[in-house]
N, C-alpha and C positions, 0 to 999 in steps of 0.2 A: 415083900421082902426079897430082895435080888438075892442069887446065889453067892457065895464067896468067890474069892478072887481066886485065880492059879495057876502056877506059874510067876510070869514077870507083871501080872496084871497088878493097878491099883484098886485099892479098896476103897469105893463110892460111897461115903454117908451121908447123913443130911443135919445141917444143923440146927436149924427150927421146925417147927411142925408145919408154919407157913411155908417152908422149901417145899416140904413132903407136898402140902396141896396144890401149890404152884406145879409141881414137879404129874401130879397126874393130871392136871388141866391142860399142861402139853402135852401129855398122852395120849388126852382126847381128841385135841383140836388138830396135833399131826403128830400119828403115831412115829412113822417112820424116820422121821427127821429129832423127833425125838432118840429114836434108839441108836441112832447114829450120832448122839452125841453122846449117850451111853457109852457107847463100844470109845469112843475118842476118851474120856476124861480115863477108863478101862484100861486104856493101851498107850495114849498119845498123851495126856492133859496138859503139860507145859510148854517151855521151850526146847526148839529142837529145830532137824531139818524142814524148811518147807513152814514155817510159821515167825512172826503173826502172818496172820493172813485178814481178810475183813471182815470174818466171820469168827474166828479162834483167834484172840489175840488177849495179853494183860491191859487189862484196865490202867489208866492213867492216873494224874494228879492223885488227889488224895482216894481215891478208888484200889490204888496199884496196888496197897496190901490190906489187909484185914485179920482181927486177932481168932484165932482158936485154942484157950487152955491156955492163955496170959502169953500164947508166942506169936508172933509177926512172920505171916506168913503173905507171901504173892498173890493177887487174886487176878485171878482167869475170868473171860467172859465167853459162851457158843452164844452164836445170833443160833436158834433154834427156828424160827419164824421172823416174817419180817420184821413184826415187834415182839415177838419170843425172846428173851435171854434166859440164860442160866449163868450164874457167878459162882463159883468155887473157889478156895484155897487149896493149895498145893502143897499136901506136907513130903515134902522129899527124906524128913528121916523117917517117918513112918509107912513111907509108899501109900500116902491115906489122898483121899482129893475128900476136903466137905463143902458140901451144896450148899451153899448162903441165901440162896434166895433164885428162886425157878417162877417164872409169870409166862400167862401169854402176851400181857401189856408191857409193853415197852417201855424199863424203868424211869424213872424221871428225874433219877441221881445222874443221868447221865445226860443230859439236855439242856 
């Protein structure tokens, strides 16, 4: 269980249980590159200055949003590893980011 948010940070959940296990298989395979995507979705998660980039950027076509709680939200993708992603939604009224789906393999929704 991560610590709560505090301050200006967002609140990271997860929204299947397949994220959760996705989400500690990147843990294992590269800690470090995981927690800095931590600290990013934490601090940074959407648009802003200095983004997209090739690694943090929204998903496109029909990928670009996805629902959480029947709302249409933006979805984000971190290259975490070369074929690591992590995808989240961005909820800007609730300052929430939720993890949709965290792999070391490199999705195939997007290929």
């Amino acid at each position: 269980m991560a610590p709560p948010p505090t301050g200006d940070e967002w609140d990271v959940r997860f929204s299947t249980n397949e994220a959760v296990k996705g989400w500690q298989d990147l843990c294992q395979q590269a800690p470090g590159n995981t927690r800095a995507a931590w600290v990013t979705m934490r601090s940074d998660p959407g648009a802003g200055p200095g983004k997209p980039t090739s690694r943090h950027h929204q998903l496109k076509g029909t990928l670009a949003t996805g629902r959480h709680s029947g709302r249409v939200l933006p979805m984000w993708q971190l290259e975490v590893t070369g074929g690591g992603r992590v995808w989240y939604l961005v909820d800007e009224a609730a300052h929430t980011i939720w993890v949709q789906h965290a792999s070391t393999g490199h999705p195939a929704a997007t290929d």
